[in-house]
N, C-alpha and C positions, 0 to 999 in steps of 0.2 A: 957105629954111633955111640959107643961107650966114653968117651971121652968129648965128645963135642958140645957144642952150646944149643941151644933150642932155635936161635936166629938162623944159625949154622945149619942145621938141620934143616930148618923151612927153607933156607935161599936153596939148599939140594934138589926138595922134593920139588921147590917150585922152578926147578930147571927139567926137571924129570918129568912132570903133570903139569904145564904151567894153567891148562885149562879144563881140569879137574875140580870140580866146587871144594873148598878148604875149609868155607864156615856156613852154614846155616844157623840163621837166627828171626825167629817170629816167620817174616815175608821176605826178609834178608838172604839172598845166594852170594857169595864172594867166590870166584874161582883165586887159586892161589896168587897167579898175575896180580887178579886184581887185591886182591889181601898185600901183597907183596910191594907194590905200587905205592899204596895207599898207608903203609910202614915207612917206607922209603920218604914220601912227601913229608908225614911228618917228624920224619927225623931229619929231614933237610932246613924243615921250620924252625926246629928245635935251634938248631946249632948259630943257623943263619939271623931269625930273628930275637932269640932268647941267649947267642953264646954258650951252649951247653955244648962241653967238651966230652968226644970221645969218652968213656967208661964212668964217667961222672952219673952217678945215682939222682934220680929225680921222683918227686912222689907222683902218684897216680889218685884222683878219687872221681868217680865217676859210676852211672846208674848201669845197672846190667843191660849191657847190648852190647852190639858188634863194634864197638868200638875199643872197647877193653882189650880184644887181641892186638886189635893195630896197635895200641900205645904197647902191651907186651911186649908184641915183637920189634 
């Protein structure tokens, strides 16, 4: 894992443990699947209803919660 990306990484782990919890927050459990899922959806949103291309930078602001990893990843 010396050279890979973080996305990279998590779609690994989340093939290897997909039903391992990945985030905990407050009353919030996400197993990786569903962390992984739920990345996935919105990067499909991203692309589909906003046109954002592949590698294209986009800002993030948003309140501390479990939603901060899904837009990271």
């Amino acid at each position: 894992y010396n050279n890979t990306t973080i996305h990279k990484w998590f779609e690994d782990q989340t093939k290897k443990t997909p039903d391992n919890i990945a985030l905990k927050f407050l009353s919030t459990e996400l197993t990786y699947r569903q962390l992984n899922n739920r990345a996935n959806q919105l990067a499909h949103c991203l692309v589909s209803d906003f046109n954002v291309q592949p590698e294209e930078l986009i800002a993030l602001c948003l309140e501390n919660n479990e939603y901060i990893l899904i837009c990271i990843l």
